[in-house]
DRENTOR-906098 format. One record per atom (N, C-alpha, C, O): atom name; chain; z negated, x negated, y negated; residue in three letters. Coordinates in nm, 2 decimals. Each point is the difference from the previous one (the first is absolute). Layout:
+------+-------+--------+--------+--------+-----+
! atom ! chain !     c3 !     c1 !     c2 ! res !
+------+-------+--------+--------+--------+-----+
!   CA !     A !      Z !      X !      Y ! ALA !
...
+------+-------+--------+--------+--------+-----+
//
This chain:
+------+-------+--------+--------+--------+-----+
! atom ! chain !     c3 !     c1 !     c2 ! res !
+------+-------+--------+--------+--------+-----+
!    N !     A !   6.65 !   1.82 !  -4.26 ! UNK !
!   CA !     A !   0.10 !  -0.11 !  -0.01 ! UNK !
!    C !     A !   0.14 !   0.06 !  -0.02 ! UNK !
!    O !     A !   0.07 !  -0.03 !  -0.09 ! UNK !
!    N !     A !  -0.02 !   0.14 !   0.19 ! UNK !
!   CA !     A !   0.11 !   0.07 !  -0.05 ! UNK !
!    C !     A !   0.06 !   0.03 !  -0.13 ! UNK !
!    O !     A !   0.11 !  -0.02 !  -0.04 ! UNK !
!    N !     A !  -0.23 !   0.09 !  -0.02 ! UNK !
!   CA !     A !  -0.02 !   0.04 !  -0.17 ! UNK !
!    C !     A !   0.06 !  -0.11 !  -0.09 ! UNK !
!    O !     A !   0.07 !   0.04 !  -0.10 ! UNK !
!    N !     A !  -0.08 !  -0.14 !   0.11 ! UNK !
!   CA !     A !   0.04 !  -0.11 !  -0.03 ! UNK !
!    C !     A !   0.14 !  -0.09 !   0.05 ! UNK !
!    O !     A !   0.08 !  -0.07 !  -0.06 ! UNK !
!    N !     A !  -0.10 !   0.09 !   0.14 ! UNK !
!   CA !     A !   0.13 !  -0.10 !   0.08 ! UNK !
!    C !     A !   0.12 !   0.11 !   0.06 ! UNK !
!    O !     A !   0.11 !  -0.01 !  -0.04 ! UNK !
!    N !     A !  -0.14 !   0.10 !   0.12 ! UNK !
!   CA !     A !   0.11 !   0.06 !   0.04 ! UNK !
!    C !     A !  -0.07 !  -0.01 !   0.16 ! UNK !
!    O !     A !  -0.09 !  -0.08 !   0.03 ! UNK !
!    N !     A !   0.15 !   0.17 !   0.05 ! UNK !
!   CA !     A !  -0.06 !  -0.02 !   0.10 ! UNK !
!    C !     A !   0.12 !  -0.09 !   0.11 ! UNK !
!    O !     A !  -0.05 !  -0.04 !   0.10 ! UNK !
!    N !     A !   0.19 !   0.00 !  -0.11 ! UNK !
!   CA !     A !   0.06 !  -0.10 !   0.03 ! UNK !
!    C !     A !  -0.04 !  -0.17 !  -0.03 ! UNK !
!    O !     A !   0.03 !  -0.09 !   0.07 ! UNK !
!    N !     A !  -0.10 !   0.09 !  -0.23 ! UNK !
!   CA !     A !  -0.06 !  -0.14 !  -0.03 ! UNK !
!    C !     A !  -0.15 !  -0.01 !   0.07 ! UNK !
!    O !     A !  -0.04 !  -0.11 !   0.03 ! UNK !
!    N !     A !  -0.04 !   0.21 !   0.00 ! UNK !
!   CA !     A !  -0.12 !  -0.03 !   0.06 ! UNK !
!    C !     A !  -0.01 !   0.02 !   0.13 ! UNK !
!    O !     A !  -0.10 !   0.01 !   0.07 ! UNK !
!    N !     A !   0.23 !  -0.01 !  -0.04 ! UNK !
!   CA !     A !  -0.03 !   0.00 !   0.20 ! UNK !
!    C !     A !  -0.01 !  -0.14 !   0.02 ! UNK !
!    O !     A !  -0.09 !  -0.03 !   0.08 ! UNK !
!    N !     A !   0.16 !  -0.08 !  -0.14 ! UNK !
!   CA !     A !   0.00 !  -0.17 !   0.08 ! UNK !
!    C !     A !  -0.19 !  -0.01 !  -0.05 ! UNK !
!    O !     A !  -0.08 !  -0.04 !   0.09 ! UNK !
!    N !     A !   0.03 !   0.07 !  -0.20 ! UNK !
!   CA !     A !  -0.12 !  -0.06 !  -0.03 ! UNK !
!    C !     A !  -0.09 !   0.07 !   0.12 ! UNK !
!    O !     A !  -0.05 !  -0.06 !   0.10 ! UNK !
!    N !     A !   0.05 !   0.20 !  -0.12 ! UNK !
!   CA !     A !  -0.06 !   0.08 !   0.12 ! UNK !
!    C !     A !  -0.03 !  -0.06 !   0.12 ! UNK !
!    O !     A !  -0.11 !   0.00 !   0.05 ! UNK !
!    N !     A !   0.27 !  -0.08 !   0.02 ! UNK !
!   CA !     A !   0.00 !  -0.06 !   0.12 ! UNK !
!    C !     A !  -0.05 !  -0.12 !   0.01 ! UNK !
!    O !     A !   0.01 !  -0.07 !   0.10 ! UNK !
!    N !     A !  -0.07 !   0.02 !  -0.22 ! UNK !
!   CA !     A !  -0.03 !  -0.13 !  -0.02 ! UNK !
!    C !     A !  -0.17 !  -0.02 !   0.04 ! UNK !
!    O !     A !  -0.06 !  -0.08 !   0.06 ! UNK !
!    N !     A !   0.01 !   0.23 !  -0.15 ! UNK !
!   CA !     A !  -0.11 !   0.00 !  -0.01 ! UNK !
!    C !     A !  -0.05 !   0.01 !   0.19 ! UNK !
!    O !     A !  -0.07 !  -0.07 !   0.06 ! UNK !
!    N !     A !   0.13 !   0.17 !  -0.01 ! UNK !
!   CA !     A !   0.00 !   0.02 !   0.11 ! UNK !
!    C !     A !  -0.01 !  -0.13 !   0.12 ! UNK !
!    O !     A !  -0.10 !  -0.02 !   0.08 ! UNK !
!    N !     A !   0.21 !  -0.03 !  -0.09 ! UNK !
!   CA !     A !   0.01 !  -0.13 !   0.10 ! UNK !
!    C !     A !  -0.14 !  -0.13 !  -0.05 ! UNK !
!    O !     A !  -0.06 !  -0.07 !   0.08 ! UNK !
!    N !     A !   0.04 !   0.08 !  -0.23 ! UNK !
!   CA !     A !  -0.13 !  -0.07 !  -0.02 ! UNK !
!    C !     A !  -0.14 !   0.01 !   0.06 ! UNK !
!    O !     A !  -0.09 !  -0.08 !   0.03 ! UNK !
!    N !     A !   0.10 !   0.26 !  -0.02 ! UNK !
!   CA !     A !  -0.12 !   0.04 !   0.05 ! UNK !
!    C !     A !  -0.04 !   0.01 !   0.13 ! UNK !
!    O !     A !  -0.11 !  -0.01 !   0.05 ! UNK !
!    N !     A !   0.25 !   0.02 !   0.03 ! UNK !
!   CA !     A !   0.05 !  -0.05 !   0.14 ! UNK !
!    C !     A !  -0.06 !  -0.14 !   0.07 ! UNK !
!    O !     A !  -0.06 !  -0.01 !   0.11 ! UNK !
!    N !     A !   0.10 !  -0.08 !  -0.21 ! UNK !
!   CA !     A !  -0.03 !  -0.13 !   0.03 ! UNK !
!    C !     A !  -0.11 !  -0.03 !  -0.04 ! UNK !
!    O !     A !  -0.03 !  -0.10 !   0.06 ! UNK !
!    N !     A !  -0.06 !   0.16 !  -0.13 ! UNK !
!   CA !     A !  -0.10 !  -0.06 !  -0.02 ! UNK !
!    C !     A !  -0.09 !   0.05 !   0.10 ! UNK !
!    O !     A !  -0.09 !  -0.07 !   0.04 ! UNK !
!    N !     A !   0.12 !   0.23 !   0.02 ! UNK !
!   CA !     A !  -0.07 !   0.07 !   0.11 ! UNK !
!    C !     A !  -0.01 !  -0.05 !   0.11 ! UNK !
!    O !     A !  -0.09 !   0.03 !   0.08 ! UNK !
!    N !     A !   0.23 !  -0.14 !  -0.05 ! UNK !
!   CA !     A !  -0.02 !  -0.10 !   0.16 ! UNK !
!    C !     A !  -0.07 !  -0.12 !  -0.07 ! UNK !
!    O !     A !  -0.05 !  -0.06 !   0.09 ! UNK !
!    N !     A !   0.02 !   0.00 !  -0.18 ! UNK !
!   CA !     A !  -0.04 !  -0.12 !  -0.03 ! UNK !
!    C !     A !  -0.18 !   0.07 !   0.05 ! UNK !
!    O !     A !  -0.07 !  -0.03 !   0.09 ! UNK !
!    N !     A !   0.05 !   0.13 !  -0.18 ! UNK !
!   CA !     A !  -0.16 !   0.04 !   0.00 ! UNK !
!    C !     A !  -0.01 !   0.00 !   0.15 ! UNK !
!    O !     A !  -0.08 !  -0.07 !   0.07 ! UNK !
!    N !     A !   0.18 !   0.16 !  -0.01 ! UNK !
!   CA !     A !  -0.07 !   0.04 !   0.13 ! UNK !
!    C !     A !   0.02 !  -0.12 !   0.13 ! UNK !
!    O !     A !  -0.05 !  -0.01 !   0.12 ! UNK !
!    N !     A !   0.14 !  -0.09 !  -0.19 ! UNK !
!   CA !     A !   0.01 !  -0.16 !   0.08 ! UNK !
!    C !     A !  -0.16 !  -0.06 !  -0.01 ! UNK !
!    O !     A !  -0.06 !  -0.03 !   0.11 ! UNK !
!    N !     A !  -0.01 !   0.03 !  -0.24 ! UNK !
!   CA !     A !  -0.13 !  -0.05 !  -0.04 ! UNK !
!    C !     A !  -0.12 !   0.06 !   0.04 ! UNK !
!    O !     A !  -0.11 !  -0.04 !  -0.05 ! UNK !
!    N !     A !   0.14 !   0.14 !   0.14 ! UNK !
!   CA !     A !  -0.14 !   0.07 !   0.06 ! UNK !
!    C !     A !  -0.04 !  -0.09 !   0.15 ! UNK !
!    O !     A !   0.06 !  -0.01 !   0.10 ! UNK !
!    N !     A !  -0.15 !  -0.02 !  -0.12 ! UNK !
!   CA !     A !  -0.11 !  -0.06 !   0.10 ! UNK !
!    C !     A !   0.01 !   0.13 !   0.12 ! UNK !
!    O !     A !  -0.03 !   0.11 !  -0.01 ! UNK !
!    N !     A !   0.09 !  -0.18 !   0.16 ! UNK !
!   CA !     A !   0.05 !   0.10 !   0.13 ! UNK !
!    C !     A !  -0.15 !  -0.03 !   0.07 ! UNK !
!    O !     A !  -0.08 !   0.09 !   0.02 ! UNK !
!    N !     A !   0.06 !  -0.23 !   0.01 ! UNK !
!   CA !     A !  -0.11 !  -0.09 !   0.07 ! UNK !
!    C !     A !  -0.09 !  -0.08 !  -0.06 ! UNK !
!    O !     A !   0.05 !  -0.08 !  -0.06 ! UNK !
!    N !     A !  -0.17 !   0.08 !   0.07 ! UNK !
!   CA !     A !  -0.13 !  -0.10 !  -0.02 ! UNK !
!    C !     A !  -0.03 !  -0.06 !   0.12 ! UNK !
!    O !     A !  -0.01 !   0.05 !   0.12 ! UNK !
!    N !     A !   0.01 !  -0.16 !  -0.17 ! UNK !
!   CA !     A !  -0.07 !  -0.12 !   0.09 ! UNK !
!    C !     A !  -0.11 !  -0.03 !  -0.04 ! UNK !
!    O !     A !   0.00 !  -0.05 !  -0.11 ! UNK !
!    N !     A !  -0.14 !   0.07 !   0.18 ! UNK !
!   CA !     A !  -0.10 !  -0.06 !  -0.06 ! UNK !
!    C !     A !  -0.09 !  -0.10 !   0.11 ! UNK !
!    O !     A !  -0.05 !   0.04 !   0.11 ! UNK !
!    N !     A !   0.05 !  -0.16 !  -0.17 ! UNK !
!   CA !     A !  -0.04 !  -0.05 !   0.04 ! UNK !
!    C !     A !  -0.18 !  -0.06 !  -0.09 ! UNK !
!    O !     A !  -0.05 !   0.04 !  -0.10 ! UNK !
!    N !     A !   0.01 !  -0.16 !   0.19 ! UNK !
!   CA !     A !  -0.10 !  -0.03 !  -0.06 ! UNK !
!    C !     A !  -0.04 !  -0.08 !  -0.17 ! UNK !
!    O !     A !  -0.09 !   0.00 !  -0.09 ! UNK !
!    N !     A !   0.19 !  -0.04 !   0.12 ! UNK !
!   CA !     A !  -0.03 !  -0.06 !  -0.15 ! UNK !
!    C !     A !   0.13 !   0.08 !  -0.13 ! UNK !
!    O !     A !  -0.03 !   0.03 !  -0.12 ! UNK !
!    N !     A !   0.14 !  -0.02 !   0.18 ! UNK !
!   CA !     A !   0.11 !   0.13 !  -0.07 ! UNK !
!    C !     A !   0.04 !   0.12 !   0.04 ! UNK !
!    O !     A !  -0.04 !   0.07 !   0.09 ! UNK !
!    N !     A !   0.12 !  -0.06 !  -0.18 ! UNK !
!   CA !     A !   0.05 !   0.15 !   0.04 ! UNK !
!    C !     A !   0.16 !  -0.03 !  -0.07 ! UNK !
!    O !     A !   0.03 !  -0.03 !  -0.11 ! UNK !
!    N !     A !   0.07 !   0.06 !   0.27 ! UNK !
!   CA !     A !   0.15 !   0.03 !  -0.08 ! UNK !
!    C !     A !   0.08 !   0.14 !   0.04 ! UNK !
!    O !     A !   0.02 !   0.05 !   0.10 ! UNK !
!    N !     A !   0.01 !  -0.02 !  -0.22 ! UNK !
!   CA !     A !   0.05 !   0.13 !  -0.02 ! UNK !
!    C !     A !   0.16 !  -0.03 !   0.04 ! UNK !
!    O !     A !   0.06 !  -0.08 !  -0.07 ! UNK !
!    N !     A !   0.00 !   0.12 !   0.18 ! UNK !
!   CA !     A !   0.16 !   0.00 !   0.07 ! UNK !
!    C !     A !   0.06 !   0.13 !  -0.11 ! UNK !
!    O !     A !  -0.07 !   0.10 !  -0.02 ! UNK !
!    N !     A !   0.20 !  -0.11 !  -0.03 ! UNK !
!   CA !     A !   0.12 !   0.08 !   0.00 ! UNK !
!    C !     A !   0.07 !   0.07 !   0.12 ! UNK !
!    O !     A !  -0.02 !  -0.04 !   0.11 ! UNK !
!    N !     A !   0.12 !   0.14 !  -0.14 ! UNK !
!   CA !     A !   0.09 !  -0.08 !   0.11 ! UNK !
!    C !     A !   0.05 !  -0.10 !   0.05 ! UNK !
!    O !     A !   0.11 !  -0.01 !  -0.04 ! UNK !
!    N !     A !  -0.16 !  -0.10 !   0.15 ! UNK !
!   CA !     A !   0.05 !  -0.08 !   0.03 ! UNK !
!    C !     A !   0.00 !  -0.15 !  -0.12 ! UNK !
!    O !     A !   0.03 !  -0.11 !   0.04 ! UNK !
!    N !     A !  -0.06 !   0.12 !  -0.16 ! UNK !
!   CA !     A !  -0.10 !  -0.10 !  -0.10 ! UNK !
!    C !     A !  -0.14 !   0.00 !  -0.03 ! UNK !
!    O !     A !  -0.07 !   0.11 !  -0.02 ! UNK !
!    N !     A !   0.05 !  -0.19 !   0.01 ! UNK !
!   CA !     A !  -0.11 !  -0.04 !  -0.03 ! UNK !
!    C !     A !   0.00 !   0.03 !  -0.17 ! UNK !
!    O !     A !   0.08 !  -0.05 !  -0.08 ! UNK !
!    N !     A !  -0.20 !   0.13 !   0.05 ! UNK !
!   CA !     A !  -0.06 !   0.07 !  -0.14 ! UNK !
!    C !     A !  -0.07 !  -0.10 !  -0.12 ! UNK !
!    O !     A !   0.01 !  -0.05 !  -0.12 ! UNK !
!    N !     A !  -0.10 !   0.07 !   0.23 ! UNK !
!   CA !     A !  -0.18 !  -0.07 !  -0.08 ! UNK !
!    C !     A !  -0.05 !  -0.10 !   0.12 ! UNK !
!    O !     A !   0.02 !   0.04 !   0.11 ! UNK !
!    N !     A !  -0.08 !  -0.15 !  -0.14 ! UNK !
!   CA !     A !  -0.11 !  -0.04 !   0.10 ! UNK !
!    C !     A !  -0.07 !  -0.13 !  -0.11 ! UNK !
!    O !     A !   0.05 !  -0.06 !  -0.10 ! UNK !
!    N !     A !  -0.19 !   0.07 !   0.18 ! UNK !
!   CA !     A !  -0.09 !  -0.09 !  -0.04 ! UNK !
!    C !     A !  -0.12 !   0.09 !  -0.01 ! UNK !
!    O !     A !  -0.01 !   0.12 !   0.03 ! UNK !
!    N !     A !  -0.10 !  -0.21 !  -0.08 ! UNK !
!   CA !     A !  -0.14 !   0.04 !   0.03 ! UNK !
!    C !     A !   0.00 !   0.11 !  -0.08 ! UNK !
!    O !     A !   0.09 !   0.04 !  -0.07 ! UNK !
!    N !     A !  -0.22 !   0.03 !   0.10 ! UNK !
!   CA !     A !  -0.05 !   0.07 !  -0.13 ! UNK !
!    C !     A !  -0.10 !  -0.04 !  -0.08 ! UNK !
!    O !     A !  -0.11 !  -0.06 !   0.03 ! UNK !
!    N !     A !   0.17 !   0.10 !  -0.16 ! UNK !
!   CA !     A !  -0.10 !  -0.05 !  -0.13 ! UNK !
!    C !     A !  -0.05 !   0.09 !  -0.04 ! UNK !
!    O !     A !  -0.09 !  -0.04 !  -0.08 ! UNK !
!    N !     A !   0.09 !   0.17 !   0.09 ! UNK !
!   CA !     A !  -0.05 !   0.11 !  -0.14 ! UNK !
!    C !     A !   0.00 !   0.11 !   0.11 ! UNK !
!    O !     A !   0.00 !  -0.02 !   0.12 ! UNK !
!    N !     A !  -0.01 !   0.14 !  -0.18 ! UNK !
!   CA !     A !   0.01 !   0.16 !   0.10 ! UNK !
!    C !     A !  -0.08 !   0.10 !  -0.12 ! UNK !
!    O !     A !  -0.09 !  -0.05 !  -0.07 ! UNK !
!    N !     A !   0.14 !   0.18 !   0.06 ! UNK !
!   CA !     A !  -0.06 !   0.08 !  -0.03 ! UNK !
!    C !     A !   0.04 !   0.11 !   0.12 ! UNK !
!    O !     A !   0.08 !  -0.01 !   0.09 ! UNK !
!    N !     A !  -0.18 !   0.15 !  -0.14 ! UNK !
!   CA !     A !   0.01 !   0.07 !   0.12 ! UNK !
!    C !     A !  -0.09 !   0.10 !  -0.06 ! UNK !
!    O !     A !  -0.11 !  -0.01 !  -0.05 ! UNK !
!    N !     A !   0.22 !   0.12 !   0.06 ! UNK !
!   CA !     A !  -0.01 !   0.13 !  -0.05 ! UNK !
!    C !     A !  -0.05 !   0.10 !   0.07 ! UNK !
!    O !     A !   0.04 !   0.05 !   0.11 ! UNK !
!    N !     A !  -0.11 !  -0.02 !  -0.15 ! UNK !
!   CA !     A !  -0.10 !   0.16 !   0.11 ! UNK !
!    C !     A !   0.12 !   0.03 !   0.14 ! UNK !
!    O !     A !   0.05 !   0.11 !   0.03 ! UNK !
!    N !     A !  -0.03 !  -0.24 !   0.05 ! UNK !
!   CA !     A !   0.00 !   0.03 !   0.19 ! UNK !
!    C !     A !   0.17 !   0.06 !  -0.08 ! UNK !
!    O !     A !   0.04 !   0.10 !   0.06 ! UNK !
!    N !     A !   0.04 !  -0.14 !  -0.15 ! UNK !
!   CA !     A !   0.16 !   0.10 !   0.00 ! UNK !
!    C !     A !   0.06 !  -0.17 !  -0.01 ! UNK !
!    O !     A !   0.06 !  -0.06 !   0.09 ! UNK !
!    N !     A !  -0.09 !   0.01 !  -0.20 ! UNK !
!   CA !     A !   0.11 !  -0.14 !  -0.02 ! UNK !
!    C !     A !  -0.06 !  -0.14 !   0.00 ! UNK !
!    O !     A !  -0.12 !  -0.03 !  -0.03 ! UNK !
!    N !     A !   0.17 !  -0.02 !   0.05 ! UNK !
!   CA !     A !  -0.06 !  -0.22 !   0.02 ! UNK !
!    C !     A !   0.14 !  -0.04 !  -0.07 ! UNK !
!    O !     A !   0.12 !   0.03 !   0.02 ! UNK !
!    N !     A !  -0.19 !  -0.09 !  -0.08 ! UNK !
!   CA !     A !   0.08 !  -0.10 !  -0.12 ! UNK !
!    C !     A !  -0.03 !  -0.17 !   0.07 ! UNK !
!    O !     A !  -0.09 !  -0.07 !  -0.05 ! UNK !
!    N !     A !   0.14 !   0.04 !   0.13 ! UNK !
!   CA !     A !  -0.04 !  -0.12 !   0.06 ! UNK !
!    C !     A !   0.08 !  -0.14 !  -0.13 ! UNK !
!    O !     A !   0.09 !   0.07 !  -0.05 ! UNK !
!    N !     A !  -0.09 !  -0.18 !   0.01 ! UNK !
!   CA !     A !   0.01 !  -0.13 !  -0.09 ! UNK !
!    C !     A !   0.02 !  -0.10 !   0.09 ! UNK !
!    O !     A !  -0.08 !  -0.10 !   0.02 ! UNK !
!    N !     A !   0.20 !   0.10 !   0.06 ! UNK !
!   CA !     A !   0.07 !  -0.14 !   0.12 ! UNK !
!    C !     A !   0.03 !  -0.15 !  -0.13 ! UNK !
!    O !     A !   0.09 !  -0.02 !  -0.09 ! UNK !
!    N !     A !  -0.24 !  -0.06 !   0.16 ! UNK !
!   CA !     A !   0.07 !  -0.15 !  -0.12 ! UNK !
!    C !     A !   0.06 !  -0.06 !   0.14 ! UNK !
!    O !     A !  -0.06 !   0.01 !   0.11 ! UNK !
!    N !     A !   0.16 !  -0.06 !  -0.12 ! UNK !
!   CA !     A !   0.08 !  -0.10 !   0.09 ! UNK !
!    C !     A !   0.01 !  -0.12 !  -0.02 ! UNK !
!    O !     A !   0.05 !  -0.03 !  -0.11 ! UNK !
!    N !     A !  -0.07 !  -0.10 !   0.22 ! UNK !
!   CA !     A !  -0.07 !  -0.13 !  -0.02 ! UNK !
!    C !     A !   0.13 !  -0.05 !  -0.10 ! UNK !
!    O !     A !  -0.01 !  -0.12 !  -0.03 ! UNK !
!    N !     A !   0.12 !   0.17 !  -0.03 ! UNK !
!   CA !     A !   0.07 !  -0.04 !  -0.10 ! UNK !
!    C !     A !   0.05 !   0.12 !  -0.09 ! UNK !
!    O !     A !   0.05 !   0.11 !   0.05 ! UNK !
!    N !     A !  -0.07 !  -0.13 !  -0.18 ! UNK !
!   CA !     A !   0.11 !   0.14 !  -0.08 ! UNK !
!    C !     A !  -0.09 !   0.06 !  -0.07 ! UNK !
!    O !     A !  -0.11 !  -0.05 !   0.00 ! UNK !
!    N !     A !   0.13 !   0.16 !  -0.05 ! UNK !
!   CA !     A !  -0.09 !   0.10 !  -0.06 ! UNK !
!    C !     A !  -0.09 !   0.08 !   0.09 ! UNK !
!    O !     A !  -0.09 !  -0.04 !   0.08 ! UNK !
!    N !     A !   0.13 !   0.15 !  -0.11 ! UNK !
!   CA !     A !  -0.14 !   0.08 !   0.08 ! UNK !
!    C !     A !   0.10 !   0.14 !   0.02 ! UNK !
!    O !     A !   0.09 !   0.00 !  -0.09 ! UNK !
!    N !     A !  -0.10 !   0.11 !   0.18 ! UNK !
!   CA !     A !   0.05 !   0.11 !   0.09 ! UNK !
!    C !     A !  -0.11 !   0.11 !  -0.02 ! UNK !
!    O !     A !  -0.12 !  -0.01 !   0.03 ! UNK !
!    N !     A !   0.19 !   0.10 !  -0.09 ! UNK !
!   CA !     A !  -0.10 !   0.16 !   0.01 ! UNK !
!    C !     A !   0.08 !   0.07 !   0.12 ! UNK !
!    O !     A !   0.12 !   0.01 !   0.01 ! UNK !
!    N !     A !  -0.23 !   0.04 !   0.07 ! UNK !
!   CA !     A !   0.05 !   0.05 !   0.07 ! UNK !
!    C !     A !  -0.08 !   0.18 !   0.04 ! UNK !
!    O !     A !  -0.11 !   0.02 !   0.05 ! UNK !
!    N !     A !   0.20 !   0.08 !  -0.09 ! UNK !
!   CA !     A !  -0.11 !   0.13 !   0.00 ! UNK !
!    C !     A !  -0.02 !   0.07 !   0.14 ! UNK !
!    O !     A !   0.10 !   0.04 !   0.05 ! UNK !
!    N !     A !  -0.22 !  -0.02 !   0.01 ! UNK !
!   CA !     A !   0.04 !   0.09 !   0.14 ! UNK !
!    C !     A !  -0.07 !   0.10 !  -0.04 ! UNK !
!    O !     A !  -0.12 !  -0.01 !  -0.02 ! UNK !
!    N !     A !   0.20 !   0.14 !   0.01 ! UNK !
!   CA !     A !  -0.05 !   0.13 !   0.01 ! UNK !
!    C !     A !  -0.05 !   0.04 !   0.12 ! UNK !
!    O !     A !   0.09 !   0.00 !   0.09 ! UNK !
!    N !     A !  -0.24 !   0.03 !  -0.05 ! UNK !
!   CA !     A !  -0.06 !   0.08 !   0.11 ! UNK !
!    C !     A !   0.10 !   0.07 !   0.10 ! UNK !
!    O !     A !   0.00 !  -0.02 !   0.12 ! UNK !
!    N !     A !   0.10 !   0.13 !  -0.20 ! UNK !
!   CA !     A !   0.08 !   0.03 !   0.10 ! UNK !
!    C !     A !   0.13 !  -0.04 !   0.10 ! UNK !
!    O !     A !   0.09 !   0.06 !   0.07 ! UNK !
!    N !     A !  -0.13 !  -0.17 !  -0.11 ! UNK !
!   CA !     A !   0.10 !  -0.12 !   0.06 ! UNK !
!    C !     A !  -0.01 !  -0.07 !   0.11 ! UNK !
!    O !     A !   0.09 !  -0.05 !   0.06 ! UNK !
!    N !     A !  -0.23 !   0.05 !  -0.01 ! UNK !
!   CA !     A !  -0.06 !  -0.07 !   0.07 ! UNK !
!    C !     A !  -0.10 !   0.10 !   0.06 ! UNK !
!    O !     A !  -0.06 !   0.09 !  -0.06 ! UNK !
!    N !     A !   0.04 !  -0.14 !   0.22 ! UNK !
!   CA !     A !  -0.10 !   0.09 !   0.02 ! UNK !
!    C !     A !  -0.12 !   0.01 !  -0.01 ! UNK !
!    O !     A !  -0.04 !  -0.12 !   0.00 ! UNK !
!    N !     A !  -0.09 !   0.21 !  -0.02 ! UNK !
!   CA !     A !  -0.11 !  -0.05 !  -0.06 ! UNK !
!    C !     A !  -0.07 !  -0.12 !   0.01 ! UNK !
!    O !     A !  -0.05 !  -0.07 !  -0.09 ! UNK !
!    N !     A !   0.03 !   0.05 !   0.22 ! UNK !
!   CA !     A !  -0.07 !  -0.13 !   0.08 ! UNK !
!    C !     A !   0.08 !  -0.08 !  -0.08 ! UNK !
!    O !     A !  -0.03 !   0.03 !  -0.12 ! UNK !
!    N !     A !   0.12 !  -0.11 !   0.11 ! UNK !
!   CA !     A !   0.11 !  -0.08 !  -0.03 ! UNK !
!    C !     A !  -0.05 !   0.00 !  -0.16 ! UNK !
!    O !     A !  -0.05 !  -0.11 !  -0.03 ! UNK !
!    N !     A !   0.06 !   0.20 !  -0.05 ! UNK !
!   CA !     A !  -0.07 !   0.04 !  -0.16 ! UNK !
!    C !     A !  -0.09 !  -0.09 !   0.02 ! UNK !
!    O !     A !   0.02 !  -0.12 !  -0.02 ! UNK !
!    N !     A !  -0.16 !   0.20 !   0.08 ! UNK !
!   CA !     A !  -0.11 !  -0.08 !  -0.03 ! UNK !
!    C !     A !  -0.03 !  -0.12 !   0.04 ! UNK !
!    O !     A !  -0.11 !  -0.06 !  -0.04 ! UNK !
!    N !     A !   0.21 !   0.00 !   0.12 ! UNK !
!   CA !     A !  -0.02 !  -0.17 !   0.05 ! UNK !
!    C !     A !   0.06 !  -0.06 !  -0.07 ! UNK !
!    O !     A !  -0.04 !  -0.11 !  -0.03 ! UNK !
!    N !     A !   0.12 !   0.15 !   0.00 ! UNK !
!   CA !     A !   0.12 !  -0.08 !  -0.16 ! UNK !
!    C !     A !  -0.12 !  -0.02 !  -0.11 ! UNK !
!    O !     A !  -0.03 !  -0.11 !  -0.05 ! UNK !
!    N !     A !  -0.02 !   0.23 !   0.00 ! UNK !
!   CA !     A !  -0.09 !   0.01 !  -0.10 ! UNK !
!    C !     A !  -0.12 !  -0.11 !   0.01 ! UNK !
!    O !     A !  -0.04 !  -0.08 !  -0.08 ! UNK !
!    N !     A !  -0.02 !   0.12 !   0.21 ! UNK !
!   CA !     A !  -0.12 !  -0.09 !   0.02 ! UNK !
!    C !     A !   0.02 !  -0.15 !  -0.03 ! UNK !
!    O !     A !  -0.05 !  -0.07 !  -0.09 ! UNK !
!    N !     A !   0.16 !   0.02 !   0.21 ! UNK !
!   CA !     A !   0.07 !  -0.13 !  -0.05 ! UNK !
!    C !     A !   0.02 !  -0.04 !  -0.15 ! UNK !
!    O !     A !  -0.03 !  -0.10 !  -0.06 ! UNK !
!    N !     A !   0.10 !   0.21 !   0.02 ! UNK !
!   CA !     A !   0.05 !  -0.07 !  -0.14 ! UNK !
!    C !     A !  -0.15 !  -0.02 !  -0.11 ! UNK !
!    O !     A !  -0.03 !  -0.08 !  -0.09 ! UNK !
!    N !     A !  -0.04 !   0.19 !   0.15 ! UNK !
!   CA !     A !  -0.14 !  -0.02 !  -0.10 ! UNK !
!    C !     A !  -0.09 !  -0.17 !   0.05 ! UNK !
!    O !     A !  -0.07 !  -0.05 !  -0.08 ! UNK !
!    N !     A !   0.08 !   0.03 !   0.15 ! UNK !
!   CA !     A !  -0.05 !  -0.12 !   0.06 ! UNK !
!    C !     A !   0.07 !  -0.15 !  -0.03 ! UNK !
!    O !     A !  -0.06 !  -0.09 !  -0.05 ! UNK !
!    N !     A !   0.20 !   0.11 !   0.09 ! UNK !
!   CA !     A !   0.05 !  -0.12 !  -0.06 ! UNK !
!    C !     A !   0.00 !  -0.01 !  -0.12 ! UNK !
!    O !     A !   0.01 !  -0.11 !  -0.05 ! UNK !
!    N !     A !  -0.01 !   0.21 !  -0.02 ! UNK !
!   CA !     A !   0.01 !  -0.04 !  -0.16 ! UNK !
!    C !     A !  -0.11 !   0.02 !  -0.07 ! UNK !
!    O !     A !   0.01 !   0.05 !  -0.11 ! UNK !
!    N !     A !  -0.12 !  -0.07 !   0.15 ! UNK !
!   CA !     A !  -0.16 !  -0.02 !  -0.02 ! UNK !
!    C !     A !   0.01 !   0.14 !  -0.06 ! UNK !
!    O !     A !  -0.08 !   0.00 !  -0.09 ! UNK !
!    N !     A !   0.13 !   0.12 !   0.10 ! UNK !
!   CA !     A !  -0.08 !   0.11 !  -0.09 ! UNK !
!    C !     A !  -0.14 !   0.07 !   0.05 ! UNK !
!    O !     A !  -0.05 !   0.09 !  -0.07 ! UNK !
+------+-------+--------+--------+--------+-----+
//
């Protein structure tokens, strides 16, 4: 970008690109699931302090014991992907999430 602009015209874009990728890095890391709630008929995925995802489960896939792709439909709205990587959770925790989600969602 220098080569082109000068390196006094490409400091403001520079700082732009910067503060964008800033902001998008607390938005991503605002949208990570801290807590699961599972209950018998749902499951709600907590933020910090908001509320994520909740409603039943519809769907699940599940990858050789590493990732669960859990499908939250909620009794109003669209539908919620929600991914838990194995090493996020502890194993027990893994395989009861999994079991559940294979069950409620007839797989």
């Amino acid at each position: 970008m220098s080569s082109w602009l000068g390196v006094l015209q490409a400091l403001p874009l520079a700082l732009a690109a910067f503060a964008l990728l800033a902001l998008c890095s607390v938005w991503q890391d605002r949208a990570q699931p801290v807590a699961l709630t599972v209950r018998r008929e749902s499951l709600t995925a907590w933020g910090p302090g908001i509320l994520l995802a909740q409603g039943r489960i519809a769907g699940c896939a599940h990858w050789s014991d590493r990732l669960l792709v859990l499908v939250l439909k909620p009794d109003e709205g669209g539908r919620h992907m929600l991914l838990v990587p194995a090493d996020t959770v502890p194993p027990a925790v893994f395989r009861e999430l999994a079991v559940r989600a294979r069950r409620r969602a007839g797989a």
